[in-house]
C-alpha positions as CSV (number, residue, x, y, z in Angstrom):
1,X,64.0,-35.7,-6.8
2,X,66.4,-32.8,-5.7
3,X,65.2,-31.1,-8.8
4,X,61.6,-30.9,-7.9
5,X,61.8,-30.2,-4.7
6,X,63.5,-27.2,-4.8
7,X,60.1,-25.3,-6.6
8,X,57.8,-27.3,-4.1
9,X,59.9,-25.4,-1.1
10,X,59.8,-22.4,-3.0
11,X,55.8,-22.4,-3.5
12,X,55.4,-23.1,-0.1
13,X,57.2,-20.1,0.7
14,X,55.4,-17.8,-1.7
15,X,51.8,-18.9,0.1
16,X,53.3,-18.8,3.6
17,X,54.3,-14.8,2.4
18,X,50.8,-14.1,0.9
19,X,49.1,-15.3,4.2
20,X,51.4,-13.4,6.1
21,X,50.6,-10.5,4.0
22,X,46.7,-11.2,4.0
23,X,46.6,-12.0,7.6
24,X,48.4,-8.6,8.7
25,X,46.3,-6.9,6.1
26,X,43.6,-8.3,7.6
27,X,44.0,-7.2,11.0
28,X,45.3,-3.4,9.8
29,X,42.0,-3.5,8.7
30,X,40.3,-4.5,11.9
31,X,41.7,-2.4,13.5
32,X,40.8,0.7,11.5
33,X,37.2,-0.6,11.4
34,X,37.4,-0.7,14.8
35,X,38.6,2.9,15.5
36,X,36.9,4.4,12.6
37,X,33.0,2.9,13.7
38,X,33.8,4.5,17.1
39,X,35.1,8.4,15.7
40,X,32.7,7.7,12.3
41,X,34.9,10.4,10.5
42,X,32.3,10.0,7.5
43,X,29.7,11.5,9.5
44,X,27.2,8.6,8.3
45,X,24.4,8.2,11.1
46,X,24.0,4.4,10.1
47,X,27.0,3.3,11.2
48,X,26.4,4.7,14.7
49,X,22.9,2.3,15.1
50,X,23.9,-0.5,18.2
51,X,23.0,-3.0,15.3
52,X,25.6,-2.0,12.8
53,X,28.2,-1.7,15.9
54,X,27.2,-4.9,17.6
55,X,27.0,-6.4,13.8
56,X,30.8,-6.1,13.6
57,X,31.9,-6.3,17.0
58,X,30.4,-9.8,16.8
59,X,32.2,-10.8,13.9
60,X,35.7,-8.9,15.1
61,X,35.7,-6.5,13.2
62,X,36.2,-8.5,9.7
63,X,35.3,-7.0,6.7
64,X,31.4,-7.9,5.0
65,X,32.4,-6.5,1.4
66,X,36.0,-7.5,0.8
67,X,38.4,-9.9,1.0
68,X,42.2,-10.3,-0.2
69,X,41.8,-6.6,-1.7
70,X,39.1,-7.9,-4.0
71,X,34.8,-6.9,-4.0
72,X,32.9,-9.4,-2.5
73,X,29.7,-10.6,-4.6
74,X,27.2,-9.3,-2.2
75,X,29.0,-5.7,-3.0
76,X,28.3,-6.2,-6.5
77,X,24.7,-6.9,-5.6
78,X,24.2,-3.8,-3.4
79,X,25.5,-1.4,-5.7
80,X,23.4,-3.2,-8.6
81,X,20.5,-2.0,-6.6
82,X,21.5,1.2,-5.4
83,X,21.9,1.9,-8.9
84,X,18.6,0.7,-10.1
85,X,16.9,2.0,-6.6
86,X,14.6,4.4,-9.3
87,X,12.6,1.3,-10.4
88,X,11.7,1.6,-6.3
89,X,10.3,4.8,-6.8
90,X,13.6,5.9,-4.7
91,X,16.6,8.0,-5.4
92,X,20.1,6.5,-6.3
93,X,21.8,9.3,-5.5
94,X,20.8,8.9,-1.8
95,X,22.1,5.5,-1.4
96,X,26.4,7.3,-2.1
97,X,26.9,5.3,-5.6
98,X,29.4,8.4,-6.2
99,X,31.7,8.0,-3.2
100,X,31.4,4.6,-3.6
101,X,33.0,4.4,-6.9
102,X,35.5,6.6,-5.6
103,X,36.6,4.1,-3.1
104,X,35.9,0.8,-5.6
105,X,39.3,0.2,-6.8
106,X,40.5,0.5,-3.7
107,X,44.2,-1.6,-2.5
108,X,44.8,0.3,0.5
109,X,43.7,-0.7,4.1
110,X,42.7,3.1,4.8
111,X,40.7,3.2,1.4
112,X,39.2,-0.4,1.1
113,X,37.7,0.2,5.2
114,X,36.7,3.8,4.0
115,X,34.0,1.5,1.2
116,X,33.5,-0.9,3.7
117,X,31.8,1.6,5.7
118,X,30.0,3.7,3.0
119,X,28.7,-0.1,1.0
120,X,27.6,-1.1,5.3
121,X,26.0,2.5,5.7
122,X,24.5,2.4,1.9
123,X,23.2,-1.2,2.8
124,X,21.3,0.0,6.4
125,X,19.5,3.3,4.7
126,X,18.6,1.2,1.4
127,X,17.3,-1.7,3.3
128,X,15.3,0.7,5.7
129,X,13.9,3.0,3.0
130,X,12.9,-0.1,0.8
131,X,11.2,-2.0,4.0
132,X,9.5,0.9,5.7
133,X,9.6,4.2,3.8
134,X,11.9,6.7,2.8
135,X,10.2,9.4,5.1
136,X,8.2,9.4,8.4
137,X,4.6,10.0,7.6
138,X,4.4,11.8,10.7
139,X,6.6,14.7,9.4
140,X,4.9,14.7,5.4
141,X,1.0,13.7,6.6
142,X,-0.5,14.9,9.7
143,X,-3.6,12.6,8.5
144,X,-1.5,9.5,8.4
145,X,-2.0,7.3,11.3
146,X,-0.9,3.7,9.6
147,X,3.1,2.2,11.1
148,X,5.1,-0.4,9.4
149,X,7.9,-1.4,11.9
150,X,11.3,-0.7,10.3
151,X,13.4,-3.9,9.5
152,X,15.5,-6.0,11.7
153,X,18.7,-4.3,10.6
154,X,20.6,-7.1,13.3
155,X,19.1,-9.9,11.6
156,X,19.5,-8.2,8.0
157,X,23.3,-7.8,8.5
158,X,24.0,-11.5,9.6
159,X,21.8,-12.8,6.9
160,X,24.1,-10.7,4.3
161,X,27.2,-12.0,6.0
162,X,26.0,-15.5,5.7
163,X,25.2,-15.7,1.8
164,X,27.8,-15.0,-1.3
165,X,25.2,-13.4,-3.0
166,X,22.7,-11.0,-1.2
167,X,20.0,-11.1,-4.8
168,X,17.2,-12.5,-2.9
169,X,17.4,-10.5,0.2
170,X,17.2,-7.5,-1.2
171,X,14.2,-8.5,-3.2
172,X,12.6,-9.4,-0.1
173,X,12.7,-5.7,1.1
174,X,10.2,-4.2,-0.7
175,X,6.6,-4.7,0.4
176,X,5.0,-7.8,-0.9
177,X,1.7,-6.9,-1.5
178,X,0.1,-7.0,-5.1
179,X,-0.8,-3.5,-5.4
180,X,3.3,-1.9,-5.0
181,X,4.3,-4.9,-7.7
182,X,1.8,-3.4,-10.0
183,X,2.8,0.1,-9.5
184,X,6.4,-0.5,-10.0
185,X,5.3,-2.0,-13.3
186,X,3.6,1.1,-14.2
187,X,6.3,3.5,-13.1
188,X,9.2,1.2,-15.5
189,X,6.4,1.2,-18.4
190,X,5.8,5.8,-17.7
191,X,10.2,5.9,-17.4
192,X,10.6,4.2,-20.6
193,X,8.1,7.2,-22.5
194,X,9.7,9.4,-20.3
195,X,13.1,8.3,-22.1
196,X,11.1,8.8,-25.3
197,X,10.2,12.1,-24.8
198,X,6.6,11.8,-23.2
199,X,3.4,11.2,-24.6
200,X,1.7,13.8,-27.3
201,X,-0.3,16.7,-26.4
202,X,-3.6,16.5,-27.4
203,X,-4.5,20.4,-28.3
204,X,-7.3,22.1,-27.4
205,X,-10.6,22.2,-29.4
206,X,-14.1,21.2,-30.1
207,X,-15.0,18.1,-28.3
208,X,-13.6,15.1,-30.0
209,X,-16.7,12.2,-30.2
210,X,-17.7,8.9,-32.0
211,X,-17.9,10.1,-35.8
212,X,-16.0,13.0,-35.8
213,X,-12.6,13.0,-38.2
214,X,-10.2,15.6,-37.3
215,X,-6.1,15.5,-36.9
216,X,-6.3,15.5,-33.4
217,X,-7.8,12.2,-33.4
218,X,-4.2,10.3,-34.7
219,X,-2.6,11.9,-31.7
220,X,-5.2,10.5,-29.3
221,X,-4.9,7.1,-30.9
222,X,-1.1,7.4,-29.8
223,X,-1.4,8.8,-26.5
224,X,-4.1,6.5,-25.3
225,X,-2.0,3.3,-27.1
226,X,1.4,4.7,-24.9
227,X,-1.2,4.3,-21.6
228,X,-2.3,0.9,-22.7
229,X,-6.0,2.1,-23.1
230,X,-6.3,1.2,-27.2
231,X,-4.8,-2.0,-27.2
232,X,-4.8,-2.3,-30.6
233,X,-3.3,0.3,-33.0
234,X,-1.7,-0.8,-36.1
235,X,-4.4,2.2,-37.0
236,X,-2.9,4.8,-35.0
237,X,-2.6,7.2,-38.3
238,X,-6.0,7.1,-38.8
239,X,-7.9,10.6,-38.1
240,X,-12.1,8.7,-37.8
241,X,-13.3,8.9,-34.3
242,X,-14.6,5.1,-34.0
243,X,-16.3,2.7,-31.6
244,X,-13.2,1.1,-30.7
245,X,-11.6,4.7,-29.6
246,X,-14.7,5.6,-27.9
247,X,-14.2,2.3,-25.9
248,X,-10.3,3.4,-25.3
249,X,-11.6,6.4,-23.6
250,X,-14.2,5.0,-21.8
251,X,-11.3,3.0,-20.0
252,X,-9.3,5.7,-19.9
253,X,-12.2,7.9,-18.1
254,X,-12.8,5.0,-15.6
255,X,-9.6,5.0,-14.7
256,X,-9.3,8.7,-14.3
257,X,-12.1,8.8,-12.1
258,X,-14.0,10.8,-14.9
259,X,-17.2,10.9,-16.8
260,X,-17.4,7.1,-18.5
261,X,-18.9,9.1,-21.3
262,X,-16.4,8.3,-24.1
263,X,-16.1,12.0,-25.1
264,X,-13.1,13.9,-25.3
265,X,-13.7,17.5,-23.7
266,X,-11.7,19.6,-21.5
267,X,-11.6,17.7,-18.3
268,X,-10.4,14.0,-20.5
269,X,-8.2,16.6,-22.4
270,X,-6.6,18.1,-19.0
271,X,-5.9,14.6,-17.9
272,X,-4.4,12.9,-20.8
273,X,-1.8,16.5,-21.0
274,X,-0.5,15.8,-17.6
275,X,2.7,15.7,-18.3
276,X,4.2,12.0,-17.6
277,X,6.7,13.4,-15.2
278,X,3.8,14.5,-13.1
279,X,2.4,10.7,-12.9
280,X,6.0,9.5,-12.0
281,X,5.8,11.3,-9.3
282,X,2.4,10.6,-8.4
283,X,3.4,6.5,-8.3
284,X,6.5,7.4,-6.7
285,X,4.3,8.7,-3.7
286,X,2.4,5.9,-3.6
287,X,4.7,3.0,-3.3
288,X,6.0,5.3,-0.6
289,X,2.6,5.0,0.7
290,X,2.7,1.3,0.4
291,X,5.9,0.8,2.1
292,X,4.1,3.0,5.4
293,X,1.5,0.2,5.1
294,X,2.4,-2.7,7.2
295,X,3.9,-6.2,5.9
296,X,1.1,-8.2,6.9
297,X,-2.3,-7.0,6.2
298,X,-4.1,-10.4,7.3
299,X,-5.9,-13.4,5.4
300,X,-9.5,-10.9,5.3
301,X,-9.6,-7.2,6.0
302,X,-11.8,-4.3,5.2
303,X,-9.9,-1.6,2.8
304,X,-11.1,2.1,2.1
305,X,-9.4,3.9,-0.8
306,X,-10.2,7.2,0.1
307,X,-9.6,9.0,-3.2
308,X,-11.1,6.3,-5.1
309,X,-14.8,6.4,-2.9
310,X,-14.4,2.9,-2.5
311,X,-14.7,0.1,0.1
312,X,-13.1,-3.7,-0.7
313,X,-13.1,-6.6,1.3
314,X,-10.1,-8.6,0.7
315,X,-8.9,-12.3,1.1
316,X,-5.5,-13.3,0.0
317,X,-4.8,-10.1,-1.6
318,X,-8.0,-10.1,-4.1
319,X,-11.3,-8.2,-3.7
320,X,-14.1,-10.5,-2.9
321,X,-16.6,-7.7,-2.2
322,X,-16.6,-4.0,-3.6
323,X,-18.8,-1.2,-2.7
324,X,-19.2,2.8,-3.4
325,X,-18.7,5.1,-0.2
326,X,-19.2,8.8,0.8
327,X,-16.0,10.2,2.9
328,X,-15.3,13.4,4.7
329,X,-15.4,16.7,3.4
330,X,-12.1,18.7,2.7
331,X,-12.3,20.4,6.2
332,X,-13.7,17.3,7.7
333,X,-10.9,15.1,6.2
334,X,-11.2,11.4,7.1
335,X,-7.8,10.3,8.3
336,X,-5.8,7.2,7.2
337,X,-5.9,4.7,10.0
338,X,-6.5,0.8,10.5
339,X,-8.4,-0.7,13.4
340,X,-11.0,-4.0,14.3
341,X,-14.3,-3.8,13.3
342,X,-15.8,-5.9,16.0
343,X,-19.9,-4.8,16.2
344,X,-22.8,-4.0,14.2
345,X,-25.5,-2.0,15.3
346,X,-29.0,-2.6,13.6
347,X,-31.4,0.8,13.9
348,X,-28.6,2.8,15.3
349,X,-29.1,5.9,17.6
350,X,-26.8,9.0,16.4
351,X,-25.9,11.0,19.0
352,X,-24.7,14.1,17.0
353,X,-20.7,14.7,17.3
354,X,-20.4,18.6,19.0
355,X,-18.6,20.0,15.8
356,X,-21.7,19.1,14.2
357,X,-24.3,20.1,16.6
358,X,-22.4,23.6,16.7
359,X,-20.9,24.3,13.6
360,X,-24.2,23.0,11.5
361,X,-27.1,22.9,13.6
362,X,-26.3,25.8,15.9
363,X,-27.0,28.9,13.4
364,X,-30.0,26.9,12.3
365,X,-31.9,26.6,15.6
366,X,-31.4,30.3,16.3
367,X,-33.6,31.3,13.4
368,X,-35.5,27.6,13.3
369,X,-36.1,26.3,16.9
370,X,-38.3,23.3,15.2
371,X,-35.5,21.9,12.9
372,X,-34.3,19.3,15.6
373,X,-37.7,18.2,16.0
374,X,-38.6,17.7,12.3
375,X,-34.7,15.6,12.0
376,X,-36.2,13.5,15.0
377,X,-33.2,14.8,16.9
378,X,-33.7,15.0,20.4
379,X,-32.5,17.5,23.1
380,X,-30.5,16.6,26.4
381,X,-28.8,18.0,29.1
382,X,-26.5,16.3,31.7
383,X,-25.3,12.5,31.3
384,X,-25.9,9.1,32.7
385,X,-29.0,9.3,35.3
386,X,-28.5,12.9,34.8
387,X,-29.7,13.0,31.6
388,X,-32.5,15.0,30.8
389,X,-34.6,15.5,28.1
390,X,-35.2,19.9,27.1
391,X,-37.9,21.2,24.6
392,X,-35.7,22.8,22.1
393,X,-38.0,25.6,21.6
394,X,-37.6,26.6,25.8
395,X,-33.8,27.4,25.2
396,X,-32.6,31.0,23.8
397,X,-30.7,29.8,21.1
398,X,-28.9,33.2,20.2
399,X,-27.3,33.5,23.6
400,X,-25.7,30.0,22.6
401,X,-22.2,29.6,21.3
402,X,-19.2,27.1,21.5
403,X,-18.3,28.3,24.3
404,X,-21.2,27.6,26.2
405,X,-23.1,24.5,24.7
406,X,-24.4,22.4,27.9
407,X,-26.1,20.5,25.2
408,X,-26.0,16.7,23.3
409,X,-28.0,15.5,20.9
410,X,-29.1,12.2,20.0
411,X,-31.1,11.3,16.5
412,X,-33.4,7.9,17.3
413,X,-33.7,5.4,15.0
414,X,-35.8,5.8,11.3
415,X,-36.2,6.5,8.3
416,X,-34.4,10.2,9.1
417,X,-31.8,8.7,10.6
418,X,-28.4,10.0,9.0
419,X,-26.4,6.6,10.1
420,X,-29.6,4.7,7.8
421,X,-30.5,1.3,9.0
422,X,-27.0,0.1,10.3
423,X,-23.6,0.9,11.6
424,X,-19.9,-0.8,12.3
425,X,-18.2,0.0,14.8
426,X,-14.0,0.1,15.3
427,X,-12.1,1.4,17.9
428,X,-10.3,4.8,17.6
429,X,-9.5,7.9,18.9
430,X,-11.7,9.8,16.1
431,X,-14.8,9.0,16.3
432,X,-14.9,7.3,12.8
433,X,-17.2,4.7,11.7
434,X,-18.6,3.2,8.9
435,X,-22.8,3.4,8.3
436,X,-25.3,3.7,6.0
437,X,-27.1,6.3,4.6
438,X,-31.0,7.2,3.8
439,X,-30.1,9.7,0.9
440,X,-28.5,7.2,-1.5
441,X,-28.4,9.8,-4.6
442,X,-24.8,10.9,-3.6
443,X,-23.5,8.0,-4.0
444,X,-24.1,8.6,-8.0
445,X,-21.4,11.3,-8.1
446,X,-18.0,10.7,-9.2
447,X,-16.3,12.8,-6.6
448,X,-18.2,11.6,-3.2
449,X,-16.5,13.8,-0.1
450,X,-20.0,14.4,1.6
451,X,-19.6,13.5,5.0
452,X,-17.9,14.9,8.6
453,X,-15.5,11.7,8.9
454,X,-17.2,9.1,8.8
455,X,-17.5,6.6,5.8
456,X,-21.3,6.2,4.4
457,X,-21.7,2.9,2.6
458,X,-24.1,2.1,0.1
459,X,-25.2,-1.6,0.7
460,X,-24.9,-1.9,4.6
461,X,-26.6,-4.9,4.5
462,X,-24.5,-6.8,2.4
463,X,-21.5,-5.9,3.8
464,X,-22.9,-6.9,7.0
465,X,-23.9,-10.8,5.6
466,X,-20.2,-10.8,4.6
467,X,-19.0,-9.7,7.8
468,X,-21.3,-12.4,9.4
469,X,-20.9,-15.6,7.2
470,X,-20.2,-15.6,3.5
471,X,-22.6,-12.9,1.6
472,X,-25.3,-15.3,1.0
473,X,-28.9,-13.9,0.0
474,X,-30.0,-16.4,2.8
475,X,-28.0,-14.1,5.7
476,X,-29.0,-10.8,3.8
477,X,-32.5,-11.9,4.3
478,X,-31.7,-12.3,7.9
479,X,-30.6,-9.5,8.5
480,X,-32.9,-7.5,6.9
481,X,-36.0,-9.5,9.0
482,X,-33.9,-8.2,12.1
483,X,-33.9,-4.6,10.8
484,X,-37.7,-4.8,9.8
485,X,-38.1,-5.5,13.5
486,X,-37.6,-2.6,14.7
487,X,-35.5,-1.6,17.7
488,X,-32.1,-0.8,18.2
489,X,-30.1,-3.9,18.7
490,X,-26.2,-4.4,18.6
491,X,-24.5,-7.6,17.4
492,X,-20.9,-8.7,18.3
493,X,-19.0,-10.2,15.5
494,X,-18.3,-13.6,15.9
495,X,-14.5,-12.9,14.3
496,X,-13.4,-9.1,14.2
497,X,-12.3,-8.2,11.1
498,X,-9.4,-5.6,10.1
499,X,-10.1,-2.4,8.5
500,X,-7.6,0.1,6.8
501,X,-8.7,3.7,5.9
502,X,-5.9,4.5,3.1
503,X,-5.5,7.7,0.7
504,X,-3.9,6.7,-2.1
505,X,-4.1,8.9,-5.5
506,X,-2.7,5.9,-7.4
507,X,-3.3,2.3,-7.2
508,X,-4.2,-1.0,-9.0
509,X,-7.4,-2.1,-10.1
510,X,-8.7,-5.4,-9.5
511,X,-8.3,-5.8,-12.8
512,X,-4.4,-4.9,-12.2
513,X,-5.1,-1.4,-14.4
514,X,-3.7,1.5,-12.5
515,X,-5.8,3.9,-11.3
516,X,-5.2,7.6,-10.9
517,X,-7.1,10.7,-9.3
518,X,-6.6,14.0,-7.9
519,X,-5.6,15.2,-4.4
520,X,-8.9,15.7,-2.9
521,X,-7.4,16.1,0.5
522,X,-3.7,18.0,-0.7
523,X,-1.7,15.2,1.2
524,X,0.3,14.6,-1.7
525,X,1.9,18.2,-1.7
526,X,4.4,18.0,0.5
527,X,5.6,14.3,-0.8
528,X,5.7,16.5,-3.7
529,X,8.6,18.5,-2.7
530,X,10.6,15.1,-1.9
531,X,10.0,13.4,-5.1
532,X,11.1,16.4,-7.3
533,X,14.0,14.3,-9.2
């Protein structure tokens, strides 16, 4: 008995000592957390947020990445992520994986509350750049009117302190919508060629077509295989210009936002050369787009893709409804923006926005004094029970100017009417709404930036049965016998339905293809400049 008790006492000892040890460990390090959160000698502006200080003052100060000298497993997870923060779209570098190294190893109170602080500041600026964007849209896209709220950085904190492993929050940051998955998927599939060199140049010459054999044609098999265009090509050496490529193309085209022609001249040949840096960068500003978007975009909303000239209805994340549109001219850029769309308006009235009425119809009258009349626009002066109507040709155009226009206009309903047979109305500060169109030809060009602001649709009537009940031929019918009527008439929507006006020069097809196209509006410059590397 005396034998073994001598090593029991001993062993009791030894832990006694170690908790001694980890205990005053413990509170040299609380101590320096303490004093260090409230001089931040590190200069980092996350740790100086009320949530990070209120985060550890709650829990005394103890450490949320260490214990007993050793890494934690939720610091093995955040630096797994920082370090893989490209497949984001985002930079790794921002996220301080070097000083963080530095400081991995660390046995010393000074050094192991020195990571403590850089891993809690890493956490707050990765979490927030992942959740709501790396940059404020308001300083990189005047045009950009869309907020998502930042994260909970309170709740994020406790939620980490809670869990051994922190895996599935930080999946949860990103934004959950189906579009950003699919472009991350794209930008991993565009790194890997990048790894590889890039995709082949296709040099310049006559215009490659179905029949032709040339050289060339072996590199186009290959650079249209590396997009995922030509599925198939166990072929890829051979230089005959079949069906099957043609076909490639054509998806490639439709994609693009080109010509579906299946020909290979020097617009198809400028786009498959952009180098695949360029289209990194041009997903990278996307998802960065996506996280500006807000978490939640509702069961059913109304979506514009700008770039794309499109309008989608959506229910749980899939297009039920997809139509062509017409958007703003380059110096009459349509903003980005959400809002309700809450009314219809059968036989709309225009009343003709002042930059039109004296930018456009202003130099016309003063040589033309019967265009308003032959538009079935009419004159008025004053407003309300003031309103009266003025013979256009009684005024002296040429001693009118922007300065002094006492004038509005207002278009009546028609066949001239530029707002067609319907509008939908949603509130906002610009004067933006959605309408038909009586000159439906445009909406046959590729590249479809037409109007002053507002967004022309080409089937107002069937957007309207959607908006009304389900899209049925029975409610289009209705609505058409309302129309045929005659007589301006507004209806209230029985459920107002969201609408988001997005640019986007990347994005998913409903068939999950990613779609690119160029920068219409130039909003994608100065993301440019931030997504260099």
């Amino acid at each position: 008995m005396k034998q073994t008790a001598f090593p029991i006492f001993y062993s009791r000892i030894y832990l006694l000592l170690c908790l001694l040890v980890s205990t005053s460990v413990d509170a040299e390090t609380a101590t320096l957390l303490k004093q260090w959160l409230g001089s931040n000698p590190q200069q980092l502006a996350e740790l100086n947020e009320p949530a990070v200080q209120n985060f550890y003052q709650q829990r005394q100060y103890r450490l949320l990445w260490s214990q007993d000298e050793q890494r934690l497993d939720r610091a093995y997870d955040l630096l797994h992520a920082i370090l893989d923060a490209g497949e984001e779209g985002l930079t790794p570098s921002d996220y301080l994986p070097g000083p963080i190294r530095q400081f991995w190893n660390a046995a010393e109170p000074e050094d192991i509350v020195r990571l403590e602080l850089l891993l809690t500041a890493a956490f707050v600026r990765y979490s927030k750049d992942l959740y709501s964007g790396r940059y404020d849209p308001a300083e990189l896209d005047a045009d950009w009117h869309i907020s998502n709220a930042p994260p909970d950085m309170g709740q994020l904190l406790h939620r980490a302190a809670e869990q051994d492993s922190i895996t599935r929050l930080l999946a949860s940051l990103p934004p959950p919508h189906r579009g950003y998955r699919l472009l991350k998927k794209e930008l991993l599939h565009l790194q890997s060629i990048r790894q590889q060199g890039g995709w082949p140049k296709i040099e310049a010459g006559p215009v490659l077509e179905t029949g032709m054999q040339q050289s060339r044609v072996r590199l186009l098999r290959t650079r249209l295989a590396e997009s995922g265009d030509l599925e198939e090509c166990n072929v890829c050496n051979i230089d005959i210009f079949d069906h099957e490529l043609e076909k490639a193309v054509k998806r490639y085209q439709t994609r693009h936002g080109l010509k579906a022609d299946g020909r290979v001249g020097w617009q198809t040949r400028r786009a498959l050369n952009t180098p695949v840096e360029d289209r990194i960068r041009q997903l990278r500003i996307n998802m960065e787009r996506w996280r500006w978007m807000p978490r939640q975009l509702h069961k059913r909303y109304l979506l514009v893709n700008m770039t794309g000239f499109e309008l989608y209805i959506m229910e749980d994340d899939s297009v039920v409804l997809s139509m062509p549109v017409i958007i703003g001219k380059a110096y009459r850029a349509t903003p980005s923006f959400s809002g309700w769309v809450s009314t219809m308006e059968y036989n709309p009235y225009w009343i003709v926005p002042n930059t039109i009425a004296i930018e456009d119809f202003l130099p016309r009258l003063a040589s033309d004094p019967d265009f308003l009349a032959r538009k079935s626009i009419r004159l008025f002066r004053g407003w309300g029970e003031n309103a009266r109507e003025v013979d256009p040709r009684s005024v002296d155009w040429k001693n009118i100017d922007k300065e002094h226009f006492p004038y509005w206009m207002r278009q009546d309903p028609g066949p001239k009417n530029a707002l067609g047979q319907m509008k939908f109305l949603f509130s906002n500060p610009y004067e933006i709404y959605l309408h038909g169109t009586p000159d439906k030809k445009l909406f046959e060009r590729n590249i479809r930036a037409f109007s002053s602001g507002c967004i022309r649709v080409k089937d107002p009537v069937r957007l309207a049965a959607y908006l009304l009940n389900d899209g049925s031929q029975q409610k289009e019918e209705e609505i058409l016998a309302s129309i045929y009527l005659g007589g301006n008439q507004k209806i209230t929507l029985p459920v107002a339905i969201p609408i988001y006006l997005v640019y986007r020069t990347a994005w998913a097809g409903e068939n999950g293809q990613i779609n690119y196209r160029p920068d219409i509006y130039g909003r994608d410059r100065l993301l440019q400049q931030r997504f260099t590397n």
